[in-house]
FIPATI-859454 format. One line per 5 residues: number of its first residue (from 1); their letters; for each residue y, x, z of C-alpha. Coordinates in steps of 0.25 Angstrom, whole numbers, plus 5000, padded with zeros to 4 digits. Layout:
BEGIN
NUM) A) Y/X/Z ~ ...
END
This chain:
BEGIN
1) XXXXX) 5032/4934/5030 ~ 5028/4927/5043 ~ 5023/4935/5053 ~ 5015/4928/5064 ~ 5009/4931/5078
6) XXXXX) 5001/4925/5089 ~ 5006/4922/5103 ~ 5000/4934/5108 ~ 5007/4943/5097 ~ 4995/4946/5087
11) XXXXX) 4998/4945/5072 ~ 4993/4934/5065 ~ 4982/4935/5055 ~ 4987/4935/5040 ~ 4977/4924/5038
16) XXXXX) 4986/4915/5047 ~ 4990/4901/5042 ~ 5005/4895/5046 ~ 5009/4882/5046 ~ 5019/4877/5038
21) XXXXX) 5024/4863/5037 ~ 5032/4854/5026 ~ 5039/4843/5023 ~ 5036/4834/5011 ~ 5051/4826/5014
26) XXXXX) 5053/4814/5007 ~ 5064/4805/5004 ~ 5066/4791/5002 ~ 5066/4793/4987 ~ 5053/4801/4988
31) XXXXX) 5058/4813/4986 ~ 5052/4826/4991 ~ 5063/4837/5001 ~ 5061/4852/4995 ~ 5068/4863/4998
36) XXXXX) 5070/4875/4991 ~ 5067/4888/4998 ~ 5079/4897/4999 ~ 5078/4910/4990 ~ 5076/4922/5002
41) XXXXX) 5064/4915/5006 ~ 5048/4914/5001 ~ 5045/4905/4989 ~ 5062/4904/4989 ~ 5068/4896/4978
46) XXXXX) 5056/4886/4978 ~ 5053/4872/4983 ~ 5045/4869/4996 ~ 5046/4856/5007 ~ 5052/4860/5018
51) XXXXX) 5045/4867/5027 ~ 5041/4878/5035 ~ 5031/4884/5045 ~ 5029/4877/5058 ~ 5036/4883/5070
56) XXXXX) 5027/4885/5084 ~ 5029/4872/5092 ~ 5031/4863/5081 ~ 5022/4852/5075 ~ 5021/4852/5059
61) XXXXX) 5028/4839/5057 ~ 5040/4846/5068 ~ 5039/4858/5059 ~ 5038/4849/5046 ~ 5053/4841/5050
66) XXXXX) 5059/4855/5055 ~ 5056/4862/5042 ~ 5061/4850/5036 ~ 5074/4849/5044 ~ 5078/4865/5044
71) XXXXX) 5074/4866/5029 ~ 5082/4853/5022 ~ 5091/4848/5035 ~ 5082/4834/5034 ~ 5076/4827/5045
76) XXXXX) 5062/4821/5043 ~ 5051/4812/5050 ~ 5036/4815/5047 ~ 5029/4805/5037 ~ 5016/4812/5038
81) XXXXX) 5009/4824/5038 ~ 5008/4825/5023 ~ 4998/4837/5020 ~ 4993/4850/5027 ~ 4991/4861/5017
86) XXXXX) 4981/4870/5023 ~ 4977/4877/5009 ~ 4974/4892/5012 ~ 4979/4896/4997 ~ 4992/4888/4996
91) XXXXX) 4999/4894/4985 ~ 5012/4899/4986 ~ 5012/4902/5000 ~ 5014/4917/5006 ~ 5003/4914/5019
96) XXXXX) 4994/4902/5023 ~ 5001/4893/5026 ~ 4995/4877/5031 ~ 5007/4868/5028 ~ 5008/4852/5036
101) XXXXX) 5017/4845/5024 ~ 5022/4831/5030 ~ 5028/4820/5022 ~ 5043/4820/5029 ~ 5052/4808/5026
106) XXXXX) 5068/4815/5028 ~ 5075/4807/5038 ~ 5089/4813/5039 ~ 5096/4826/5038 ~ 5103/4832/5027
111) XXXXX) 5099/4843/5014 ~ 5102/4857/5023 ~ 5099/4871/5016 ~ 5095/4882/5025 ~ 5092/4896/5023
116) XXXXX) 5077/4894/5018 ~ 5081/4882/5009 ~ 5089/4884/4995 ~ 5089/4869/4991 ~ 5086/4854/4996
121) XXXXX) 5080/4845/4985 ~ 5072/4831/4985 ~ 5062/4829/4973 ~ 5056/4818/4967 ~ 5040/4818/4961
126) XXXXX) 5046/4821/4948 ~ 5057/4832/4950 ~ 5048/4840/4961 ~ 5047/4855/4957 ~ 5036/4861/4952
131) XXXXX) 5026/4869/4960 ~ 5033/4883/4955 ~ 5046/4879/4961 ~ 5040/4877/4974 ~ 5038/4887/4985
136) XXXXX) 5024/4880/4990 ~ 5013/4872/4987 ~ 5021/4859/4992 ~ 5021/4853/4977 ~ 5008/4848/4979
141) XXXXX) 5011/4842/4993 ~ 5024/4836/4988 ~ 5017/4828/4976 ~ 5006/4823/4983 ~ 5016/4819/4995
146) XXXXX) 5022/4810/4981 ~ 5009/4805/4979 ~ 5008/4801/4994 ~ 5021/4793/4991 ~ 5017/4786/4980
151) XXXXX) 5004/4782/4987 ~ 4999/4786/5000 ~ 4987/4793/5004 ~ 4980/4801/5016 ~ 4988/4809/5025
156) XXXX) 4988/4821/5026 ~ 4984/4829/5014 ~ 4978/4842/5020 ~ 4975/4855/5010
END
């Protein structure tokens, strides 16, 4: 569990929000960038995209490409924001968490595994897991991010 603090050394609230960020990756093919989250950690064994919450001092897009680069070993570049998910009652989350989801395009870099990351795998519309198998509620963001491919529409979704 994550245990936050103000500057001036006062707990934080239980009712406190973090920002987390994620990246939709895709590749030339169309393809969607999951990782599997390694077994010691929460919601181990299960899909997710990468990503992470924001460090202090960084923007969500910088966030966004590090989370990408530290948890797969790929290099992206932004697309766009692709949704902000500010639901209070996100299931399968341990805290309340507002997540920046951008539409990243993997511009180098090679399939890495570190120690939060138990496999590396690129999926089609058809082959994507089912909701059990992921860790979060990305599914949803990643099939309307296909719908988004096959025809675009306003940018970016928020809720």
């Amino acid at each position: 569990m994550i245990q936050c603090s103000f500057e001036n050394g006062n707990k934080a609230e239980r009712g406190l929000r973090h920002v987390t960020v994620g990246a939709i990756a895709i590749n030339e093919n169309n393809e969607v960038l999951l990782v599997k989250r390694a077994a010691n950690i929460h919601n181990g064994g299960k899909y997710t995209v990468p990503g992470g919450f924001l460090d202090r001092g960084e923007s969500t897009s910088e966030g966004t490409l590090r989370e990408l680069k530290e948890e797969t070993g790929f290099d992206g570049e932004i697309v766009s924001l692709f949704r902000v998910n500010e639901n209070p009652n996100r299931p399968k989350e341990d805290r309340q968490n507002v997540d920046f989801i951008y539409l990243v395009r993997v511009i180098g870099g090679s399939s890495t595994l570190n120690n939060e990351v138990s496999d590396i795998h690129w999926f089609t519309k058809e082959t994507l897991p089912s909701d059990e198998e992921f860790a979060f509620d990305h599914r949803d963001s990643i099939m309307k991010s296909f719908e988004y491919l096959e025809k675009e529409f306003p940018l970016p979704i928020v809720g």
